[in-house]
N, C-alpha and C positions, 0 to 999 in steps of 0.2 A: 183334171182341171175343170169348172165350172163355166159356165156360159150365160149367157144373156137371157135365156130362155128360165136358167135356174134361179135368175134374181126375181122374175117372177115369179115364178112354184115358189119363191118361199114369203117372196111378200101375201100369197091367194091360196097356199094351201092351210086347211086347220087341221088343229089335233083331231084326231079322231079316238084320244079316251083322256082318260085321267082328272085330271085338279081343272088343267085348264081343255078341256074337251068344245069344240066348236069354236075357239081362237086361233087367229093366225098365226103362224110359225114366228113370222116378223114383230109380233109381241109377244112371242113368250118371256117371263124373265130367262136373264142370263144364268142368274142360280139355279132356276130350275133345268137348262138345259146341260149348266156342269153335271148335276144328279147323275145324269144321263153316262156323262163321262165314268164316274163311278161302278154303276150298276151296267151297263151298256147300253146302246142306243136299241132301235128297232133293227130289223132286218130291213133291205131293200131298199126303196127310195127311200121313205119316209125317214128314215134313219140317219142316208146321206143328205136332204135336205135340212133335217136336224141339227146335224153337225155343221153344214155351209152357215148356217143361220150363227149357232155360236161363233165360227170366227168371226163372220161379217160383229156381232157384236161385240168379241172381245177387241177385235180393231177400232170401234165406235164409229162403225158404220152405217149402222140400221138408218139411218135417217133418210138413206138412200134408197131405202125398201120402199116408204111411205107413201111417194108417190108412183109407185106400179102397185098397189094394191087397186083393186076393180071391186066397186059396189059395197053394199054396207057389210 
């Protein structure tokens, strides 16, 4: 189960490669996070925050992320 702590890491963490490399998780498109489902996610956190990130969007809740993102 996810926590409080995880709506932040995923509104403040970025990719660290790809298409969208130095975006926040909380905006990556959703298509590009199904990819993911396909092909598989990361190992580790990044992976599991990955994946939080896609339900929170396929439930259309990002907008909840918005305001816990910190700085530009």
């Amino acid at each position: 189960m996810f926590e409080s702590k995880d709506l932040i890491s995923v509104a403040n963490t970025k990719m660290p490669f790809g298409k969208f490399k130095g975006q926040r998780l909380s905006r990556l498109p959703e298509a590009y996070l199904l990819w993911f489902v396909d092909r598989g996610f990361p190992t580790g956190r990044l992976g599991e925050l990955m994946r939080f990130t896609l339900e929170i969007k396929i439930n259309g809740q990002e907008s909840l992320l918005y305001p816990l993102e910190e700085g530009p």
